[in-house]
matplotlib code that plots the C-alpha trace (Angstrom):
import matplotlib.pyplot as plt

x = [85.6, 89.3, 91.6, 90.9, 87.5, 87.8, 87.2, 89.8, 92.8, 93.4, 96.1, 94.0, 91.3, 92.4, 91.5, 92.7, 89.2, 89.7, 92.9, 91.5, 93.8, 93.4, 94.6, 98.2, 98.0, 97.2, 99.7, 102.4, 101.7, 102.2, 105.3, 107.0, 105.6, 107.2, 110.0, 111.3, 110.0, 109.9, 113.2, 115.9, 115.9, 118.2, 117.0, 119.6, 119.1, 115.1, 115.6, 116.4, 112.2, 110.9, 107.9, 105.2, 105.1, 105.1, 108.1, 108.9, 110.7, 113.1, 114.3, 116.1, 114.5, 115.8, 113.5, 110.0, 109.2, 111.2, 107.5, 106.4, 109.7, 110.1, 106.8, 106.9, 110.7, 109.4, 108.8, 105.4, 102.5, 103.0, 101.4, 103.6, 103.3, 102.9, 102.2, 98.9, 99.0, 99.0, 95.4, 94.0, 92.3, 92.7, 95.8, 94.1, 91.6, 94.7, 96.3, 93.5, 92.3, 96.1, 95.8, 98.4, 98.6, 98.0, 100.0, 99.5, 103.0, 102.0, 100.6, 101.1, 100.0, 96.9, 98.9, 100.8, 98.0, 96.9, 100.0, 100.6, 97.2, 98.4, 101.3, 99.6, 97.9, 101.2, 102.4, 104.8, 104.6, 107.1, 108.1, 110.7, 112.2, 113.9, 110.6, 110.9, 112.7, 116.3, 120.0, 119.4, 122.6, 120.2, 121.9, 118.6, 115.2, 111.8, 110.6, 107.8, 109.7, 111.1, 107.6, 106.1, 109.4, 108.7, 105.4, 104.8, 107.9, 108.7, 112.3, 113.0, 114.9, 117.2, 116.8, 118.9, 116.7, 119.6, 119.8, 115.9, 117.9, 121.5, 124.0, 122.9, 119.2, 116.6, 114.7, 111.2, 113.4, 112.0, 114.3, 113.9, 113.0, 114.9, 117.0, 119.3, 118.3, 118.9, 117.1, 119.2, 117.7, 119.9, 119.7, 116.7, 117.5, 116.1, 115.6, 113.7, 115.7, 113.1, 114.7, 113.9, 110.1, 107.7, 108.3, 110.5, 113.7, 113.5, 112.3, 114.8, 117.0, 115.0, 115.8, 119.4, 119.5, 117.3, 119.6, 122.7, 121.7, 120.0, 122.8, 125.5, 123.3, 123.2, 126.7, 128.0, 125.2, 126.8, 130.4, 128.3, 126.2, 128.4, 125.4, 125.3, 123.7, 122.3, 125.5, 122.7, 118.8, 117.2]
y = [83.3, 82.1, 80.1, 77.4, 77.7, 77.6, 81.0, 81.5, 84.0, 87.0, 85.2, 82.2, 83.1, 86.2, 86.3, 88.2, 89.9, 91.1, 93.4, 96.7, 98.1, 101.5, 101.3, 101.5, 105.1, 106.9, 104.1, 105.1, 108.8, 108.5, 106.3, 109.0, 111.6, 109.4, 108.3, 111.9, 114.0, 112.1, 110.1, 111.3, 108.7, 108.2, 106.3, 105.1, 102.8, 103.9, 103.6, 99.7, 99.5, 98.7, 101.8, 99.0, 95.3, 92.1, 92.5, 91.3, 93.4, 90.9, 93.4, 92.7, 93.5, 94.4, 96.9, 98.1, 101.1, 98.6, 98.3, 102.0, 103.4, 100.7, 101.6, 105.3, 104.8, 102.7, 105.2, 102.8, 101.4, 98.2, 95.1, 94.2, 90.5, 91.1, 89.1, 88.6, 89.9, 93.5, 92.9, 93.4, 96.8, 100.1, 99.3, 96.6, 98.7, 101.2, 98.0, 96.5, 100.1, 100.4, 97.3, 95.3, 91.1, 89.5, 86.3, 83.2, 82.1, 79.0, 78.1, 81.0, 79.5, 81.9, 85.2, 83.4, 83.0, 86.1, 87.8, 85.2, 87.4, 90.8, 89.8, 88.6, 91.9, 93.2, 94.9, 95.1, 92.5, 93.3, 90.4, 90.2, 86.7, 86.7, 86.3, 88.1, 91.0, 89.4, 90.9, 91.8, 90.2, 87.7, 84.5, 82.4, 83.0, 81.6, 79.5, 81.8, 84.1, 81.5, 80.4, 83.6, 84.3, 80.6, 80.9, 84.6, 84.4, 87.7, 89.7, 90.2, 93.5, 93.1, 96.1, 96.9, 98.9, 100.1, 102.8, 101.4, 99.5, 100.0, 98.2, 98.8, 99.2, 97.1, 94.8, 97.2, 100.3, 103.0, 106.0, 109.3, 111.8, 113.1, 109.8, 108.8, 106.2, 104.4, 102.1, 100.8, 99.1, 96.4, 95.6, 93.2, 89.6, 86.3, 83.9, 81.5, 78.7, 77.7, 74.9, 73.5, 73.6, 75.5, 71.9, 71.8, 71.7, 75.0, 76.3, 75.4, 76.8, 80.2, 80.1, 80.4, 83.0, 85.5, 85.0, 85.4, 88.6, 90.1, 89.7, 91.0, 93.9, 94.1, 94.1, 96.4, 99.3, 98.8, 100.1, 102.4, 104.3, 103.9, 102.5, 99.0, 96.4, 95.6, 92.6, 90.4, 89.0, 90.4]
z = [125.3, 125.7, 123.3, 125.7, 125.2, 121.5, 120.1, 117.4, 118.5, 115.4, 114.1, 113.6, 112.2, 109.8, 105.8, 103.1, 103.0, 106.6, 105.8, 105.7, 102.0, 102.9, 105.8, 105.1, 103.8, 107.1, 109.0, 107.0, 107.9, 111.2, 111.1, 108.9, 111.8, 114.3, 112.2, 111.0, 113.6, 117.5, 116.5, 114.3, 111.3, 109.0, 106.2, 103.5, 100.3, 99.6, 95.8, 96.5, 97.1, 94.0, 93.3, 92.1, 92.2, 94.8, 97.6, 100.5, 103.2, 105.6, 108.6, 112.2, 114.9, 118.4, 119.5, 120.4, 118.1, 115.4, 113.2, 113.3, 112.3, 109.1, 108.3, 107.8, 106.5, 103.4, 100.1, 99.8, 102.1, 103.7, 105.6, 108.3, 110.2, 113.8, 116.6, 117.4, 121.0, 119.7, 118.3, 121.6, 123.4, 122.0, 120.3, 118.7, 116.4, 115.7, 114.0, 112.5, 111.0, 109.9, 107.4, 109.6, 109.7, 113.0, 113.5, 115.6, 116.4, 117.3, 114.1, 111.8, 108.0, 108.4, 108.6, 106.1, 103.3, 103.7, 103.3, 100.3, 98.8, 99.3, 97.3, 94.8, 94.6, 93.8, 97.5, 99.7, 103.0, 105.8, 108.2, 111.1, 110.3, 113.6, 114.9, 117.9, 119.7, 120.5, 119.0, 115.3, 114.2, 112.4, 113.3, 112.7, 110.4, 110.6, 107.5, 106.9, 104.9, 103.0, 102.0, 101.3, 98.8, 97.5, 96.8, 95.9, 93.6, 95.3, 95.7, 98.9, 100.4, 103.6, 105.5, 108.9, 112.1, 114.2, 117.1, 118.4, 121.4, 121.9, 124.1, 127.8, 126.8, 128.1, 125.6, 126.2, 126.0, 123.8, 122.3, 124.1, 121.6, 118.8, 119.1, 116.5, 114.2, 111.2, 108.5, 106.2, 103.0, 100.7, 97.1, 96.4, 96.0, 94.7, 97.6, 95.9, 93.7, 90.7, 90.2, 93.4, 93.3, 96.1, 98.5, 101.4, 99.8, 98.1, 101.3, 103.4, 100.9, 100.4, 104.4, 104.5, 101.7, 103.5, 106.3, 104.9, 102.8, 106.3, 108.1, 105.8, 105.4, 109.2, 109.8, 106.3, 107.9, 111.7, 109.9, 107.6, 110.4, 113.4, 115.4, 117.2, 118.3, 122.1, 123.5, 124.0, 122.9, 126.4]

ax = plt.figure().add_subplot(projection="3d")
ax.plot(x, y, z, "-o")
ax.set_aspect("equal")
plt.show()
């Protein structure tokens, strides 16, 4: 059946008992295959990811292979938010067996609640606050974040994907191999305000703080590496 017909999409209808833990271990072994040995990676600032405990991980994200590469560029396993429409076909049961968080962007508080429970199990949940492919320069950030930082009580880490689409590439451009790239991971920070609640307000506050430390980041490892952004979102 359809959405139209009413069967729940992925992102709809996922639970924190449908996230498959293990999966993250042989995930992350192939992004560090395709991170380190298909694409040249550089990966600067790994000691900024906390070893144990709750985090969130707040990247840019211009490109395609953006997801795989963070993945096996992160010293420890993750559960990444991802659109929903890679749940589908072959592809789909890679992501599901890798532990991954299908989200419906139309309505996204289910990938949202589940990602709120594998924090509270103490790991690390990646999101692309941009929301979608576009510049990276980070000049806006989805709420959802902001509410899993709120909530969870969880640092976040800025990190910067650069060299995945460069100026002149097209927006489904993928690297040829032994491409040069670069993940570059900031200092944690505190988004959330505890004096401001888990409500709205400290939300909406928790918002402009991830996206002010992502996009410093973004622009202090452009002059670090060299490497920049695609001129525009498409």
């Amino acid at each position: 059946m359809s959405r139209a017909a009413g069967k729940p999409t992925p992102g709809q209808s996922i639970r924190p008992e449908d996230i498959r833990r293990w999966g993250t271990a042989w995930s992350r072994r192939v992004g560090q295959f395709l991170a380190r040995i298909v694409w040249n990676t550089t990966i600067i600032g790994a000691e900024n990811i906390p070893a144990t405990g709750r985090i969130i991980v707040a990247a840019n994200h211009t490109g395609i292979i953006d997801g795989p590469v963070l993945h096996g560029a992160l010293p420890r396993r993750s559960h990444f938010i991802i659109k929903e429409e890679a749940f589908s076909g072959f592809i789909g049961i890679l992501m599901r067996g890798a532990g991954q968080i299908p989200v419906d962007r139309k309505s996204g508080r289910a990938a949202l609640t589940t990602a709120l429970a594998l924090l509270n199990e103490d790991r690390l949940v990646g999101v692309f606050p941009e929301g979608t492919r576009g510049r990276g320069d980070v000049t806006d950030a989805k709420a959802g974040v902001a509410w899993l930082a709120v909530r969870a009580q969880a640092p976040v880490v800025p990190v910067a994907i650069l060299g995945t689409r460069r100026p002149g590439d097209k927006r489904g451009h993928v690297p040829g191999f032994r491409a040069r790239l670069a993940v570059v991971i900031g200092e944690p920070f505190v988004a959330a305000d505890p004096a401001l609640g888990t409500g709205r307000a400290a939300v909406t506050a928790a918002v402009e703080q991830v996206r002010t430390h992502m996009a410093d980041n973004v622009a202090a490892a452009i002059a670090r590496t060299g490497i920049d952004l695609p001129e525009s979102a498409e």
